[in-house]
C-alpha positions in Angstrom: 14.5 -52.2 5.7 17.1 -49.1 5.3 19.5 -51.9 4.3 17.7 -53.3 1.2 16.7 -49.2 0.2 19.9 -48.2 0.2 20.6 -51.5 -1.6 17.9 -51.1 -4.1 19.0 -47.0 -4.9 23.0 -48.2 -5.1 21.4 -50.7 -7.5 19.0 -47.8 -9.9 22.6 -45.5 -9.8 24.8 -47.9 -11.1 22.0 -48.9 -13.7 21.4 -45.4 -14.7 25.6 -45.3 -14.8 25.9 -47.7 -16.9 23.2 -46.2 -19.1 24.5 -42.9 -19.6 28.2 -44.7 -20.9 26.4 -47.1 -23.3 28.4 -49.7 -20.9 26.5 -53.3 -21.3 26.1 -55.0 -18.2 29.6 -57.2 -17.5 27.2 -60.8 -16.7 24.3 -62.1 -18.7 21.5 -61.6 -17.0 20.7 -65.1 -16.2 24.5 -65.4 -14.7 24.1 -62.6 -12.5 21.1 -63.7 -10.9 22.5 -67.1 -10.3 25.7 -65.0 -8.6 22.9 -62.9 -6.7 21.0 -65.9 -5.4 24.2 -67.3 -4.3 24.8 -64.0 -2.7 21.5 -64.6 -1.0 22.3 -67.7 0.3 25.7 -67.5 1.3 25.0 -64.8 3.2 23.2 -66.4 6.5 25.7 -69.2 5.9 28.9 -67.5 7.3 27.1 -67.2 11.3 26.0 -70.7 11.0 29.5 -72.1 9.9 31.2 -69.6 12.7 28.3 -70.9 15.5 29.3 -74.4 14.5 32.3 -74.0 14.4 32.9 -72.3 18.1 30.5 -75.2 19.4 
């Protein structure tokens, strides 16, 4: 649970960052929630490829 807080308040900063600079986000939104999906998924991927891998 700490993980995805300190997750979700690294992601409010850099909004509020980018915010205060006028910067616009560098992916359209759509993109970056396909990257973040992929993100999602990829992530439980890597022990299953290592576990089939040792096996």
């Amino acid at each position: 649970m700490t993980t995805y807080l300190l997750s979700l308040g690294a992601g409010i900063l850099i909004g509020v960052m980018y915010a205060l600079f006028k910067v616009r986000s560098p992916a359209p939104p759509g993109i970056a929630l396909i990257g973040l999906l992929g993100m999602v998924l990829g992530e439980p991927l890597l022990p299953l490829i290592q576990h089939w891998l040792a096996g």
